[in-house]
GUNU-376731 format. One record per residue: x, y, z of N, C-alpha, C in turn. Coordinates in nm, 2 decimals, padded with zeros to 4 digits, m for minus. Last residue first. Layout:
// residues N
     n_u     n_v     n_w    ca_u    ca_v    ca_w     c_u     c_v     c_w
       X       Y       Z       X       Y       Z       X       Y       Z
...
***
This chain:
// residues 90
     n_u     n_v     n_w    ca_u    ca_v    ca_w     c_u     c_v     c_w
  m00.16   02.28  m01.66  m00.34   02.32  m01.77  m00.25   02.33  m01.88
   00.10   02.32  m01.54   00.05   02.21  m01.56  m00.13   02.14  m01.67
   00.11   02.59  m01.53   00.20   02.57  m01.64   00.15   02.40  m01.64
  m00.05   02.63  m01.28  m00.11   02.66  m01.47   00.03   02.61  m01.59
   00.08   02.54  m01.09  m00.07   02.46  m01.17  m00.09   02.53  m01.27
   00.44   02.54  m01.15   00.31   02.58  m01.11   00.15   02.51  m01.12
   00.71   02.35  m01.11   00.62   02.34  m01.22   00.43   02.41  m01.10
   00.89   02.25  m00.94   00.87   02.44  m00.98   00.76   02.44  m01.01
   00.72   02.08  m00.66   00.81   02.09  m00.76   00.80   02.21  m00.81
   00.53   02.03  m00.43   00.48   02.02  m00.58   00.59   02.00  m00.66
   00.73   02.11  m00.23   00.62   02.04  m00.18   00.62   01.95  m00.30
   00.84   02.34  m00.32   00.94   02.22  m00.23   00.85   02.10  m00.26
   00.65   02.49  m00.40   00.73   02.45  m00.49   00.80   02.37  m00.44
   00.51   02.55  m00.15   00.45   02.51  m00.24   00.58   02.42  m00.36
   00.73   02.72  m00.04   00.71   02.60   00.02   00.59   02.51  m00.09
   00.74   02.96  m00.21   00.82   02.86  m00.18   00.82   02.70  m00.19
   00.48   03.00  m00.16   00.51   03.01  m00.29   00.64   02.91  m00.27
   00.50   03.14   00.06   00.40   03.02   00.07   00.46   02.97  m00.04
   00.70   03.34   00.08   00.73   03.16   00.19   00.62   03.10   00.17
   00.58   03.48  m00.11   00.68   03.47  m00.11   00.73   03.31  m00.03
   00.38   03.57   00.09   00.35   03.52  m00.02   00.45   03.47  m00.07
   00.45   03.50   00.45   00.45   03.60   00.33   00.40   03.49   00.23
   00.30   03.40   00.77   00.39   03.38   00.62   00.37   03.49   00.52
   00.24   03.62   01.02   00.20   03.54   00.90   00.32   03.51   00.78
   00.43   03.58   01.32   00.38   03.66   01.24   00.34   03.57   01.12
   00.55   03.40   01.47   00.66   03.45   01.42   00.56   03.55   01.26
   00.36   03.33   01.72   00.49   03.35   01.74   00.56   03.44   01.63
   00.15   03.33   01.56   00.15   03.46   01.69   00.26   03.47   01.73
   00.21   03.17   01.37   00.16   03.31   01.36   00.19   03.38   01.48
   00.17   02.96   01.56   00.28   02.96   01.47   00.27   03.14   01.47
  m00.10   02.94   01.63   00.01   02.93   01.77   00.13   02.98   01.67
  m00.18   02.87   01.37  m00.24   03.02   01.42  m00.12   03.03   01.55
  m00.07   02.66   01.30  m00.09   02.78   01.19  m00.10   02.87   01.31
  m00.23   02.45   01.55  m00.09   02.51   01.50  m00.02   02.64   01.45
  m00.51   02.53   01.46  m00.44   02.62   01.62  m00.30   02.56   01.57
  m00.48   02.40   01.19  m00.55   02.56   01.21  m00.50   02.61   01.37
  m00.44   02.15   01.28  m00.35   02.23   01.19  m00.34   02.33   01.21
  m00.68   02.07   01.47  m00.55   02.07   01.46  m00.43   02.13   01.44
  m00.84   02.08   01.22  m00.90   02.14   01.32  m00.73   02.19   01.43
  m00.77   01.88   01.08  m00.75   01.96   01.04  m00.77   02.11   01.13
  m00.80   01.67   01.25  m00.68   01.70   01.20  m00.68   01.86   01.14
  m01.11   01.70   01.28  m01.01   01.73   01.42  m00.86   01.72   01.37
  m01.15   01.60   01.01  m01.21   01.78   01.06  m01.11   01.78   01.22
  m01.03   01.35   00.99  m01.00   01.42   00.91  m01.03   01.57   00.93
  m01.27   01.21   01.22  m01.13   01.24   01.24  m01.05   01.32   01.15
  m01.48   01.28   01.07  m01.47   01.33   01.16  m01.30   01.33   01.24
  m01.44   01.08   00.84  m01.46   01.22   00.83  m01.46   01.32   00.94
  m01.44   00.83   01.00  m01.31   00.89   00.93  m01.34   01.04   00.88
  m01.71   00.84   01.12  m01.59   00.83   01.19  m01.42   00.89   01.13
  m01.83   00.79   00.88  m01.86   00.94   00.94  m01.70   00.96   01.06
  m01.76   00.58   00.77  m01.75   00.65   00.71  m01.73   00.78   00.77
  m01.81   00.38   01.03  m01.66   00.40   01.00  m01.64   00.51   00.92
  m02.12   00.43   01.02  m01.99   00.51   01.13  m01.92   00.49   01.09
  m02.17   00.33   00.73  m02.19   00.45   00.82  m02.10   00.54   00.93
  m02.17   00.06   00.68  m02.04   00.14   00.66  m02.06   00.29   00.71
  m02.44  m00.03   00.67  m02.35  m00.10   00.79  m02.23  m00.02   00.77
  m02.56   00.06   00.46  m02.60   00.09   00.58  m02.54   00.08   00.70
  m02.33   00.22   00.17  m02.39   00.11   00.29  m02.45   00.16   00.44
  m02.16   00.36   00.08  m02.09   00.30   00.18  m02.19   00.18   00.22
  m02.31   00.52  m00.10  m02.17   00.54  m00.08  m02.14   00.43  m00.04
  m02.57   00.58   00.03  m02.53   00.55  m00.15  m02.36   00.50  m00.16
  m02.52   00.65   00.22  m02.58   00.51   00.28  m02.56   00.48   00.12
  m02.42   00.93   00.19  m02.34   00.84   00.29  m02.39   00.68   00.24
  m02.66   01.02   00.08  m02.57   01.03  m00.03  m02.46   00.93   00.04
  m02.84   00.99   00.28  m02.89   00.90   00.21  m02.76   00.91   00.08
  m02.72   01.16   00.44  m02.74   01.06   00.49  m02.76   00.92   00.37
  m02.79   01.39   00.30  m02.63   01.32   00.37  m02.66   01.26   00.39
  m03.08   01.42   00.31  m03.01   01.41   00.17  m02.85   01.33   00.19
  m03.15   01.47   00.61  m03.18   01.32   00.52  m03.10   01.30   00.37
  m02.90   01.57   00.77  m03.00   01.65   00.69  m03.04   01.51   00.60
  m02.86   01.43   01.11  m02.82   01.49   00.97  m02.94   01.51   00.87
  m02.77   01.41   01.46  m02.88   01.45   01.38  m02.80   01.48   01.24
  m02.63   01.13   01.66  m02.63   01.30   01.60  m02.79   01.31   01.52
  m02.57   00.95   01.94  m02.65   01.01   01.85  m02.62   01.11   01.81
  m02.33   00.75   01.97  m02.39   00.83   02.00  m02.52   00.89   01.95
  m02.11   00.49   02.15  m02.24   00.50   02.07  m02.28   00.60   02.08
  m01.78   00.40   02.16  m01.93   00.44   02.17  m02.03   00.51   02.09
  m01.52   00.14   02.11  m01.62   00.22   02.06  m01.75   00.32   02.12
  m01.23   00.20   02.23  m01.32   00.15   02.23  m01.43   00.23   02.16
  m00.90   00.14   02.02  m00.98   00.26   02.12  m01.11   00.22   02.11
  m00.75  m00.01   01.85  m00.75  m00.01   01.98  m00.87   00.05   02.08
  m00.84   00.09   01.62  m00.87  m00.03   01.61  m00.86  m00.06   01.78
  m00.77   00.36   01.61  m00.85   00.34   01.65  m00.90   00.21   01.66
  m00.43   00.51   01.70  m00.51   00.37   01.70  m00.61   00.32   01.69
  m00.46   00.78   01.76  m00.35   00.72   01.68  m00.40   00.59   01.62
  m00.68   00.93   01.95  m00.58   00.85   01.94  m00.55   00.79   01.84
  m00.68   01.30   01.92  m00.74   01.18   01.92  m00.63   01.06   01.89
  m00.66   01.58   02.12  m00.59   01.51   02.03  m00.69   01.33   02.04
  m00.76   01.88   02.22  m00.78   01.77   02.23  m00.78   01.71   02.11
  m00.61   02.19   02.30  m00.63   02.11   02.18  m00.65   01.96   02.22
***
């Protein structure tokens, strides 16, 4: 699992090239600006390697102690949220 640094204001910048579908591009440049681009793409790409992250945790987890039940999600949801379900909140 290759971890990214903590700091980016620290960490040097490089330059790369990607390729994107002109519609994302132009919904990004609607958004942010021509000059807000990389920091935009930058933070979305660091939020997919977190999450990216999570997913070999979960999974390293699992193999140790088997899948959560419905029961320990439900739980932990309610620790998280409080009792109050999402439909008792509609």
């Amino acid at each position: 699992m290759n971890d990214i640094g903590s700091a980016p204001e620290q960490d040097p910048t490089v330059s790369v090239s990607v390729s994107f579908h002109a519609s994302v591009i132009d919904s990004v440049r609607d958004r942010v600006g021509k000059r807000g681009v990389s920091p935009y793409v930058e933070a979305a790409v660091r939020r997919q390697i977190e999450r990216d992250n999570l997913q070999a945790l979960i999974e390293a987890n699992e193999e140790i102690h088997g899948p959560l039940t419905p029961e320990e999600i439900r739980a932990a949801r309610e620790e998280i949220h409080g009792a109050a379900s999402r439909d008792e909140v509609a």
